[in-house]
C-alpha positions as CSV (number, residue, x, y, z in Angstrom):
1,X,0.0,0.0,0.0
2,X,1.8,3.7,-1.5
3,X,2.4,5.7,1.8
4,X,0.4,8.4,3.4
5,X,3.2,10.7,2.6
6,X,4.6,11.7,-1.3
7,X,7.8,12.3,-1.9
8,X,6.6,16.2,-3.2
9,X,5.4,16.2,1.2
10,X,8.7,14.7,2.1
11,X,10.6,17.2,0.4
12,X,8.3,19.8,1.5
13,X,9.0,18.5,5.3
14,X,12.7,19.0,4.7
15,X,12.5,22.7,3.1
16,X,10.0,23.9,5.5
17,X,12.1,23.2,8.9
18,X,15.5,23.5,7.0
19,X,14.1,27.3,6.4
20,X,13.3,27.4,10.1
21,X,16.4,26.4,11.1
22,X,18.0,29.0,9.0
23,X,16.0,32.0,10.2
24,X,15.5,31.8,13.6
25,X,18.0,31.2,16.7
26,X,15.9,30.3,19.5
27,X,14.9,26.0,19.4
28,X,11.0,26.7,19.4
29,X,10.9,28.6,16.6
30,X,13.2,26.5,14.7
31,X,11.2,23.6,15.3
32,X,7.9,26.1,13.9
33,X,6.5,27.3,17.0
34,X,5.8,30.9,17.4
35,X,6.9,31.4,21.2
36,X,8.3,29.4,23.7
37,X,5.2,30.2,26.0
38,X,2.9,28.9,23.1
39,X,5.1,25.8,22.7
40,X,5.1,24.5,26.2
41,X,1.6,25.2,27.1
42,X,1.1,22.3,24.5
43,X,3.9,20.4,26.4
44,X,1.9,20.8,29.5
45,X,-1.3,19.8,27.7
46,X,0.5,16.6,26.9
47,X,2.1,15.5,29.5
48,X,-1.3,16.2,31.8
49,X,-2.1,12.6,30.1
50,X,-0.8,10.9,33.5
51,X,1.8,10.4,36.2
52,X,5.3,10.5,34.7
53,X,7.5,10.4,37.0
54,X,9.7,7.4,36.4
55,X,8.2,6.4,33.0
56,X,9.7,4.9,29.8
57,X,8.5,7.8,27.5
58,X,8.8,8.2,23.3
59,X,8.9,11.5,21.7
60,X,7.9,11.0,18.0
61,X,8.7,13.8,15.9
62,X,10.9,15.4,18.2
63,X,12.2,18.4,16.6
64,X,15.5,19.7,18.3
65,X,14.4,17.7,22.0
66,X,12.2,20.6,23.0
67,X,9.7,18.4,25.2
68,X,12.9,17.0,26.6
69,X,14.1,19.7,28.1
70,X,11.0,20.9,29.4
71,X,10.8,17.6,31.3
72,X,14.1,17.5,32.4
73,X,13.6,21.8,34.1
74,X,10.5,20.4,35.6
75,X,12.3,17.5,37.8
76,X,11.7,14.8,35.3
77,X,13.4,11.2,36.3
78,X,12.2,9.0,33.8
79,X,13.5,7.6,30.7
80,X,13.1,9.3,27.3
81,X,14.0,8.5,23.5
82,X,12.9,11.0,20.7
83,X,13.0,10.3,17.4
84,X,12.4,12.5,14.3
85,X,11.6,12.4,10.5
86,X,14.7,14.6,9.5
87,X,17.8,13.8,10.4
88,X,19.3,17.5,11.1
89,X,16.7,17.7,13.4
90,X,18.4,14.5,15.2
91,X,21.8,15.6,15.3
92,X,20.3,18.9,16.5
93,X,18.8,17.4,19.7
94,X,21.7,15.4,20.0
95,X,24.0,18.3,20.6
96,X,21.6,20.2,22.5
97,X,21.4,17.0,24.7
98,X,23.9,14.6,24.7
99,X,22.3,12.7,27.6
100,X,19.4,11.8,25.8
101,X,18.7,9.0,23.1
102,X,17.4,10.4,20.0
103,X,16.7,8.6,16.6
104,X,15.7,9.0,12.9
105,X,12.7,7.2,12.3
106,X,9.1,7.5,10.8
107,X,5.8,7.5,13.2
108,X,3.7,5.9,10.1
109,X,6.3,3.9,8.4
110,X,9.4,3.2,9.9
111,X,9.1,3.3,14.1
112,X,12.0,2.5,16.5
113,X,11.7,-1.0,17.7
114,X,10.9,-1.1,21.9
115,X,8.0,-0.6,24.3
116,X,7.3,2.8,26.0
117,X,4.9,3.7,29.1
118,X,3.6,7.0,27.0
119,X,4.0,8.1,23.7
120,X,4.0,11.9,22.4
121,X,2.9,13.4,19.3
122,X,3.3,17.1,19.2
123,X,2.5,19.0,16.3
124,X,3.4,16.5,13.2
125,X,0.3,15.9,12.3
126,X,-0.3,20.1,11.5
127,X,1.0,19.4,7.7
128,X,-0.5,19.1,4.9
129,X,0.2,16.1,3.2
130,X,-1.8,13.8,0.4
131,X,-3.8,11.7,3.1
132,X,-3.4,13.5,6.4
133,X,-5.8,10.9,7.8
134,X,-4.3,7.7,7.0
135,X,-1.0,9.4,8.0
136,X,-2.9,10.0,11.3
137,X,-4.4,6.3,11.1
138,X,-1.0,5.0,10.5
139,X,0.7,6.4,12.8
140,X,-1.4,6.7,15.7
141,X,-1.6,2.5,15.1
142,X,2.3,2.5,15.7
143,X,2.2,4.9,18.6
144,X,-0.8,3.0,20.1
145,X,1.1,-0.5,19.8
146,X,4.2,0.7,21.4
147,X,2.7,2.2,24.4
148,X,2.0,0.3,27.7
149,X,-0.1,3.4,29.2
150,X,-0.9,6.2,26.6
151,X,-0.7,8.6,23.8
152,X,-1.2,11.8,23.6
153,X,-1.3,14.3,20.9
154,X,-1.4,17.4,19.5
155,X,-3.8,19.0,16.4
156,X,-4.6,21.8,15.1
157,X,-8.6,22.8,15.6
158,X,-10.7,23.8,12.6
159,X,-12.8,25.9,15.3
160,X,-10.4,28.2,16.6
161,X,-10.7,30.6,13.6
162,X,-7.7,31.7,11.8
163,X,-6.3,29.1,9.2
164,X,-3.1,28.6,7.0
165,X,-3.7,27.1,4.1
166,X,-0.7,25.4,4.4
167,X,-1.3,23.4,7.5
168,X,-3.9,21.0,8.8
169,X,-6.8,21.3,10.7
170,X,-9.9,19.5,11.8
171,X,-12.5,20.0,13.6
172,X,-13.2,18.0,16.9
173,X,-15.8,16.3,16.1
174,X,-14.1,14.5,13.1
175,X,-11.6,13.5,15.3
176,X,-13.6,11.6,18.1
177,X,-15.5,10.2,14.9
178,X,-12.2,8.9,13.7
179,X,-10.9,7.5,17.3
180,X,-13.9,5.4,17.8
181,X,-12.9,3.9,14.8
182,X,-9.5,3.3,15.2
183,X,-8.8,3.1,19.1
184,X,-10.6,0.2,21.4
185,X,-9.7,2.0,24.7
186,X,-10.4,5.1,26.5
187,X,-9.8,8.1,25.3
188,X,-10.0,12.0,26.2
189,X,-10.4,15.4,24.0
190,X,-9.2,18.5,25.8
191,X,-9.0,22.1,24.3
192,X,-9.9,25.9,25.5
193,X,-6.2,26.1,26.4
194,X,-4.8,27.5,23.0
195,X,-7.6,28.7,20.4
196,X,-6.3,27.1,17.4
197,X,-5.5,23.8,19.4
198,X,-6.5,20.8,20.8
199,X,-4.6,17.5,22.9
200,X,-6.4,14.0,22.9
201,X,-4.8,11.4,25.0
202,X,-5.4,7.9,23.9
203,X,-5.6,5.2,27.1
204,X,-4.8,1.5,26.8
C-alpha cells in the first residue's frame, strides 16, 4: 500500500524546517513554533495525560528535543527516546542533549523498535500532506502498539478561527469520529487552552 506521505510532502517536510532552522536562533521557533510560551503550554497539555515520574516515554517527531528539556527543568526522572523524520533535526537534539537518546525514524512507516509507558505526538500531524488521515491512522496504530499506558497528541482545531492554508486542521468532532474507529480504549479530547489547538490522550 503507497504511503500516506509523497515524496513532493517529504521534500516539502525538509524545506519547511531546514528554512526554520535558517531563520531563527531560538529551538522553538526553529522547530515552527511561534513562542516558547505557546510551545510549552502544548507540552503541559500533553504531559497532563498521566503520572510521569519514572516512566519509559517516546517522543515522535521530536524536533530539536524541546519536550525533553521541558521535562528535564521540571524535575523529570524517567527515561526518554525521541526520534524525528529529518535527520538534522536529530543531530540537533543530540548536541543540545547529549544525555538523551534520539533517533531517525518515521511515526507511520518506519518506528523504532521497543516498548514505552507514553508516547507523544506534538505538532506532526499540523501538515498538509496527500492523506493526512491515513498518515494519522498510520501512525497513531504504531504509537498505540508501542505504548504500555498512553498517547497523547497534539492538532490543530478547525474551530479556533484563523487558518493557513498550508497546515492542517480538523474539527473536533471528526476527530472523536475517527478515534472510535480506530482506538478500542479510553480516550480524552481537551482544548480551550490555546484557540487554534486541541490534545487528545489515547488510554490502553
Amino acid at each position: 500500500m503507497p504511503g500516506p506521505l509523497s515524496l513532493l510532502d517529504r521534500l516539502y517536510l525538509r524545506f519547511f524546517y531546514r528554512m526554520k532552522s535558517w531563520k531563527f536562533d531560538l529551538p522553538e521557533n526553529r522547530v515552527g513554533w511561534r513562542s516558547r510560551q505557546n510551545q510549552e503550554i502544548r507540552f503541559e497539555m500533553l504531559a497532563s495525560i498521566g503520572d510521569l515520574r519514572g516512566k519509559k516515554i517516546l517522543d515522535a517527531g521530536c524536533g530539536l528535543g524541546c519536550f525533553y528539556g521541558y521535562l528535564k527543568d521540571r524535575g523529570w526522572d524517567g527515561d526518554y527516546t525521541g526520534f524525528d523524520l529529518l535527520g538534522f533535526m536529530v543531530k540537533g537534539a543530540r548536541r543540545r542533549f547529549p544525555d538523551a537518546r534520539f533517533l531517525e525514524g518515521d511515526v507511520a512507516e518506519r518506528f523504532p523498535e521497543g516498548e514505552w509507558d507514553y508516547v507523544f505526538v506534538n505538532g506532526i500531524f499540523n501538515h498538509r500532506v496527500k492523506d493526512n488521515w491515513e498518515w494519522m491512522r498510520r501512525g497513531l496504530a504504531q504509537c498505540t502498539a508501542h505504548a504500555k499506558e498512553g498517547v497523547a497528541l497534539t492538532l490543530l482545531n478547525a474551530e479556533g478561527g484563523w487558518m493557513d492554508p498550508d497546515l492542517f486542521y480538523a474539527h473536533p468532532r471528526q476527530v472523536e469520529e475517527k478515534i472510535r474507529q480506530w482506538h478500542g480504549g479510553k480516550y480524552k479530547i481537551v482544548g480551550q487552552y490555546l484557540p487554534e489547538d486541541m490534545t487528545v490522550h489515547l488510554y490502553r
